[in-house]
VODRENZA-468278 format. One record per residue (C-alpha): residue in three letters; y, x, z. Coordinates in steps of 0.25 Angstrom, whole numbers, padded with zeros to 4 digits, always signed. Example, Ala and Ser with C-alpha at 12.3 -4.5 7.8 and 13.67 -1.06 7.14 Angstrom:
2
ala-0018+0049+0031ser-0004+0055+0029
//
This chain:
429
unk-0027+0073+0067unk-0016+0080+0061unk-0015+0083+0047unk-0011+0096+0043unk-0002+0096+0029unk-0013+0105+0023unk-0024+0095+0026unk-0016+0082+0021unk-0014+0088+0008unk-0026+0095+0006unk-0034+0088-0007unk-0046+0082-0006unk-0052+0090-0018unk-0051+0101-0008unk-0061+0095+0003unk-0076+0099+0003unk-0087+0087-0001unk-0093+0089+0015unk-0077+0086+0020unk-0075+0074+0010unk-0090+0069+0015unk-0086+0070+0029unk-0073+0061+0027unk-0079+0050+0019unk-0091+0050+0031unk-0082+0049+0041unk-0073+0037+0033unk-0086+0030+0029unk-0088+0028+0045unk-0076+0025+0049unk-0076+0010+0054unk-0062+0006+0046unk-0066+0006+0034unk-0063-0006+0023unk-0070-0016+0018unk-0061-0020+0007unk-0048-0014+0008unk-0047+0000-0003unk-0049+0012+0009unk-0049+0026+0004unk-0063+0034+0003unk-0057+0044+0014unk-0045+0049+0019unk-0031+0041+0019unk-0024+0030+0007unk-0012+0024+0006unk-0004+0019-0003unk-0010+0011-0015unk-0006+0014-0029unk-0008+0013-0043unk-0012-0002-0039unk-0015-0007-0055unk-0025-0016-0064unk-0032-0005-0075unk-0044-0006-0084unk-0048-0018-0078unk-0046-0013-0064unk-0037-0013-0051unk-0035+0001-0048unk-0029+0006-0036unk-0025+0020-0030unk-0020+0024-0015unk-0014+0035-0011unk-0025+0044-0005unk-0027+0055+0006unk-0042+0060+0005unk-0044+0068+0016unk-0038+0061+0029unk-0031+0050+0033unk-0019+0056+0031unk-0008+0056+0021unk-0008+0070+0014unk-0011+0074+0000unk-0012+0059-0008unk-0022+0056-0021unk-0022+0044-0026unk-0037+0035-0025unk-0040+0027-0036unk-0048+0012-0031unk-0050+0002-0043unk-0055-0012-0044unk-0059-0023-0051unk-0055-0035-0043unk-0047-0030-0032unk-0057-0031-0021unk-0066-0020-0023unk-0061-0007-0026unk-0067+0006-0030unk-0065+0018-0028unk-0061+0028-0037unk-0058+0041-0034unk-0045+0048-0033unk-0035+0043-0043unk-0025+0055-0043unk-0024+0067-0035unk-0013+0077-0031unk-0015+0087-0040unk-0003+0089-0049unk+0010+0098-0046unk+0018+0084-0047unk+0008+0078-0036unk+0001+0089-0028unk+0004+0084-0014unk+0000+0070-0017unk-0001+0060-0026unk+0008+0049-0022unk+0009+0034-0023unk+0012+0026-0035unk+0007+0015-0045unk+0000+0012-0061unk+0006+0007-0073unk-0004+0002-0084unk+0001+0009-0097unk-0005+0010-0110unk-0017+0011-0106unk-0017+0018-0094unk-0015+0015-0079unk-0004+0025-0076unk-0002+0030-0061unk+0012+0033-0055unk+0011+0041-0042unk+0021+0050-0035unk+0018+0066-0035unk+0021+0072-0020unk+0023+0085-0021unk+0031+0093-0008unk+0038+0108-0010unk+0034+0121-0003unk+0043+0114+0008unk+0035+0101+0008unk+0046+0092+0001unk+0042+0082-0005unk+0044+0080-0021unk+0039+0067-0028unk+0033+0065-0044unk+0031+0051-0049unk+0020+0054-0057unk+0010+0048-0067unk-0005+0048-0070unk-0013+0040-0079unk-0025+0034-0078unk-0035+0027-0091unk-0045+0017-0093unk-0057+0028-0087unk-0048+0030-0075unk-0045+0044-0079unk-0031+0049-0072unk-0022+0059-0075unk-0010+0063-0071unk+0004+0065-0080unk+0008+0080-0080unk+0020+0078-0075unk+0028+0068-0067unk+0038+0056-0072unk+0047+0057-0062unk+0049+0072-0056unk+0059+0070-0045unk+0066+0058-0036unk+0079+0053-0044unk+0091+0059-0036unk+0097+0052-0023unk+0083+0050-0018unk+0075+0060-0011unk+0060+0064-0012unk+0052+0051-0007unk+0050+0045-0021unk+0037+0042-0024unk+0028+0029-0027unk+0031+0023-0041unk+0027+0009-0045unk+0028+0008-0059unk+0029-0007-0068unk+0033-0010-0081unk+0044-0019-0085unk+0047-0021-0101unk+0045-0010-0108unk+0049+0000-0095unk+0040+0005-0084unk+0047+0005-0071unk+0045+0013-0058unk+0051+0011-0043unk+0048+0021-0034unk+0050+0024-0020unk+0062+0032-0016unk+0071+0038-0004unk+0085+0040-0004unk+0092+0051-0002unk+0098+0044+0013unk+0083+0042+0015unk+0082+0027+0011unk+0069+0022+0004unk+0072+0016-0011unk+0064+0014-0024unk+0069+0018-0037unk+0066+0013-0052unk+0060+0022-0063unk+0058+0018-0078unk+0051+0022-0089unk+0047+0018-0103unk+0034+0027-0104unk+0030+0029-0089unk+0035+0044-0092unk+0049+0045-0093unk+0055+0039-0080unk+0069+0034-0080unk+0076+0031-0064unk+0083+0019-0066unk+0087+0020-0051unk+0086+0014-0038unk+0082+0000-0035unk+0092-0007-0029unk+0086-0016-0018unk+0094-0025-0007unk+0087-0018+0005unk+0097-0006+0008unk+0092+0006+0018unk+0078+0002+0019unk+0067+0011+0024unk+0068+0029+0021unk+0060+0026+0008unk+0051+0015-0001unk+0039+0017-0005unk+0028+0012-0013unk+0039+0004-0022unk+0032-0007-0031unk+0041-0018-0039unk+0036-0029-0046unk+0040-0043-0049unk+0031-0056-0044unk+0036-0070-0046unk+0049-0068-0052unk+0052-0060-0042unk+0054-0043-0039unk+0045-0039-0029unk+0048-0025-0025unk+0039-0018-0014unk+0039-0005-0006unk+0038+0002+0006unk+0050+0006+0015unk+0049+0016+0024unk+0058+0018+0037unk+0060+0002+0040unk+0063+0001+0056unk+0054-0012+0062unk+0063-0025+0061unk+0054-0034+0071unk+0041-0038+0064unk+0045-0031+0051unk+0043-0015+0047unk+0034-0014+0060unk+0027-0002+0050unk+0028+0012+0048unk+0032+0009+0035unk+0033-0004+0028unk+0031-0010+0015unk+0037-0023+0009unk+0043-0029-0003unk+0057-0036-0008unk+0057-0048-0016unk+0068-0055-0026unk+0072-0054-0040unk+0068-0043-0052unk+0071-0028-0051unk+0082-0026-0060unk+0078-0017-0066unk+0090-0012-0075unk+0099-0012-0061unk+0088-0008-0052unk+0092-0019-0043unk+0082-0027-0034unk+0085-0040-0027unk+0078-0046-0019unk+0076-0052-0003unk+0072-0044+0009unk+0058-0033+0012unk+0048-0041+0018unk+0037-0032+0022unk+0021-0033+0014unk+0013-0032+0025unk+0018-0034+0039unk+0005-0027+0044unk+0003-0015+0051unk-0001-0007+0036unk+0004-0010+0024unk+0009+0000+0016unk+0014+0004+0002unk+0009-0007-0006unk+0008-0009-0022unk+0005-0020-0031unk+0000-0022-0044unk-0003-0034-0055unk-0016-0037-0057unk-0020-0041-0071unk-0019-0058-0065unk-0003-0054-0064unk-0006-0054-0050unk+0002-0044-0039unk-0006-0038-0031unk-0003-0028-0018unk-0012-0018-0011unk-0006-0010+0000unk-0010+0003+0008unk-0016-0004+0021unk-0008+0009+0031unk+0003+0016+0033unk+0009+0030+0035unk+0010+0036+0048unk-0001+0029+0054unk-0015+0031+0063unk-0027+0022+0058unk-0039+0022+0064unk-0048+0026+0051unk-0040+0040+0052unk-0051+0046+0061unk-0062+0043+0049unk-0053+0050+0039unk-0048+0041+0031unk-0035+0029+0033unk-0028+0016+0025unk-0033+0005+0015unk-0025-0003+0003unk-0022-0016+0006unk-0031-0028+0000unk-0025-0033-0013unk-0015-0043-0012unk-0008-0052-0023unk+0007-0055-0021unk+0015-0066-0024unk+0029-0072-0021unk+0031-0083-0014unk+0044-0090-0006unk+0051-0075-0007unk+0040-0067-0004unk+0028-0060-0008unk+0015-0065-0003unk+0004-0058-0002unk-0012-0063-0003unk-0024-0055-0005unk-0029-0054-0018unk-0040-0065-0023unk-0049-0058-0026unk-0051-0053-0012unk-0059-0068-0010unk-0072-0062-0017unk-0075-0053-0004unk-0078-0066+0005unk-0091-0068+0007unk-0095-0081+0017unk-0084-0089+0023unk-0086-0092+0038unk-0075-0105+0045unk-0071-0108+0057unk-0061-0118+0062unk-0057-0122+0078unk-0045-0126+0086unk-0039-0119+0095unk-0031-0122+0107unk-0023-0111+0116unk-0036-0102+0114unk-0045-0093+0105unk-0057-0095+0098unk-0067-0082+0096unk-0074-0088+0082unk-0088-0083+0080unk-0097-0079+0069unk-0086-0070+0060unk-0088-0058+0059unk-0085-0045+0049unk-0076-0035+0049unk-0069-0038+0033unk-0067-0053+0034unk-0054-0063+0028unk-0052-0073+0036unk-0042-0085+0034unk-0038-0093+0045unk-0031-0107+0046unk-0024-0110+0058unk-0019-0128+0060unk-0010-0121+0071unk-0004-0134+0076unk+0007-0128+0087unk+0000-0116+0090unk+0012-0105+0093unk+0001-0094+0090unk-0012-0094+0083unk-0020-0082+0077unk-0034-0072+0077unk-0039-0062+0082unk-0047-0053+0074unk-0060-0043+0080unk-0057-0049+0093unk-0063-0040+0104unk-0062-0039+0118unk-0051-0028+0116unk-0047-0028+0100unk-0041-0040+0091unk-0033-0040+0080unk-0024-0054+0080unk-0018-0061+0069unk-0008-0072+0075unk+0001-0083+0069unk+0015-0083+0080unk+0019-0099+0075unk+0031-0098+0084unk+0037-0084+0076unk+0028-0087+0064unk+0022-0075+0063unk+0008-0069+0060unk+0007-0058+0069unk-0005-0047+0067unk-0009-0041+0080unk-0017-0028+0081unk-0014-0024+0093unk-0028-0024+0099unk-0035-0022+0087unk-0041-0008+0090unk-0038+0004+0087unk-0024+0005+0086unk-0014+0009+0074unk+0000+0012+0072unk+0004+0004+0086unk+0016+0013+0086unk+0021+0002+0075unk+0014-0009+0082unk+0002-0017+0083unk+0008-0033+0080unk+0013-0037+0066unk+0018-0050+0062unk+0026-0057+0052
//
């Protein structure tokens, strides 16, 4: 069905109790709906934001469309937890209801201070003739989890040479100064992100563009977040407008990280070597980290992309976040494992173990639609080996190891109701 502009940004305090109850009916049937993963109640979420450790709790917001599984008039939906695994909901977290925010409340990030957990976001706002002009805004949350918004923004306009598409702070603190890098676009229409400061978190200074080795790369970056892990600068964000290069940017949109040495700060200069991509699945999408209160880094991504048909869009609602995942560096790159704590969901362990020679073995006895299963392969000279998930007589979803290329390849191709096959249906890395 198609969206009229009126419908997508219509606000959900505006819908009746019989039209909310009726959506959240027709979610709560819909076969795809999670087990563990952070899903919104209704409608559609994207990306995560305001990922931060407060009060004794991980709290977590995504960017939210109530009333379809569309992208239209955002909120932002607060989930909070105690362990990372098991998340409540909260309620809406911030909603589109100032003049610096009225037709969305973008994405952003929080910043302990004083106190407070203090939320960044980007105000959209568009003109009589729809153009779009961009707040980066603040709102403060305390130890009730009371939120308000400042009555103004901190940064009321794009710094010159850069057009309107600047939007998504991620805000840290170095010394005695916070810092902010936030997406951008040039004027020639090449994606950037450039660096605020501030000493107070209300007066905002632009320091400039960061300089970066990767020249003309994708229309415009979003989602920026730079943070240093290991002795090493890791800055991560998500191009738009890279053309496929064989097995990499096979997405609508991707989303990947540099790494190398310490953001100057004082010369805005980055080094480091080249954008390796996150996730080389089929959704992965505008991720942001944190550091829990054990020092560790830990990532949660939005599990979709723009631009895309799912099969949950029918029951009115679309997308998850990502299960946690702690980073490290190793041998130049950032790896990536779920979070431990994710252990305390297995319940009895079933084995298995066989040879196989030029053939395939059906195992019995598994069964369950949520399950981890970790799998060792003695492969010998195997050129090929791999499984086949929910194997039917038509549908499979096969994950292989190719030990000529050396490549895990993910294959989806039969795995029922199709998505996005305009951008493919193998993936492999």
């Amino acid at each position: 069905m198609e969206w009229l502009r009126e419908q997508k940004y219509r606000r959900i305090e505006d819908a009746s109790e019989d039209e909310m109850n009726l959506l959240l009916s027709k979610v709560n049937r819909c076969p795809w709906r999670q087990t563990f993963h952070v899903q919104p109640v209704m409608g559609l979420l994207n990306d995560p934001n305001g990922f931060s450790f407060f009060n004794g709790e991980y709290h977590l917001f995504y960017q939210w469309h109530p009333l379809g599984p569309v992208h239209g008039l955002k909120y932002w939906y607060h989930t909070k937890s105690k362990d990372l695994v098991h998340w409540e909901n909260a309620g809406i977290g911030l909603k589109p209801d100032a003049v610096f925010d009225r037709h969305g409340v973008y994405s952003g990030s929080a910043n302990e201070n004083d106190g407070k957990l203090h939320l960044f976001y980007t105000g959209n706002t568009r003109d009589e003739n729809s153009v779009r002009h961009p707040y980066q805004c603040i709102a403060v949350m305390d130890s009730f989890g009371n939120i308000s918004k400042l009555d103004k923004p901190v940064i009321d306009h794009a710094p010159s040479r850069y057009t309107e598409h600047f939007r998504d702070p991620k805000v840290w603190k170095d010394g005695n100064k916070f810092y902010a890098v936030i997406g951008a676009q040039r004027t020639d229409e090449t994606g950037c992100a450039v660096l605020y400061s501030s000493l107070d978190l209300l007066e905002w200074t632009f320091e400039g563009e960061i300089g970066t080795e990767l020249g003309r790369f994708g229309y415009m970056w979003e989602c920026p977040d730079y943070f240093e892990l290991q002795n090493h600068g890791v800055f991560i964000f998500s191009p738009q407008g890279l053309e496929p290069a064989g097995e990499r940017y096979r997405n609508i949109y991707q989303a990947g990280y540099v790494l190398g040495g310490t953001l100057d700060l004082r010369e805005k200069t980055l080094r480091h070597g080249p954008f390796a991509e996150l996730d080389r699945g089929f959704d992965f999408y505008a991720p942001q980290t944190m550091v829990d209160p054990a020092g560790r880094r830990i990532l949660i991504g939005w599990m979709g992309l723009p631009e895309i048909d799912y099969p949950t869009d029918p029951s009115g609602w679309a997308h998850c976040l990502t299960l946690p995942r702690e980073l490290t560096v190793h041998g130049g790159k950032l790896i990536q494992q779920p979070v431990r704590e994710l252990q305390t969901l297995r319940k009895k362990e079933a084995r298995a173990a066989d040879t196989i020679f030029n053939d395939a073995k059906r195992y019995e006895g598994f069964t369950g639609a949520a399950y981890e299963l970790i799998c060792e392969f003695a492969t010998g000279d195997a050129a090929e080996f791999g499984i086949e998930f929910r194997a039917g007589d038509k549908n499979k979803t096969v994950v292989k190891y190719d030990a000529v290329q050396k490549k895990v390849i993910l294959d989806r191709t039969l795995s029922g109701e199709p998505t996005g096959v305009e951008y493919g249906t193998v993936r492999a890395c």
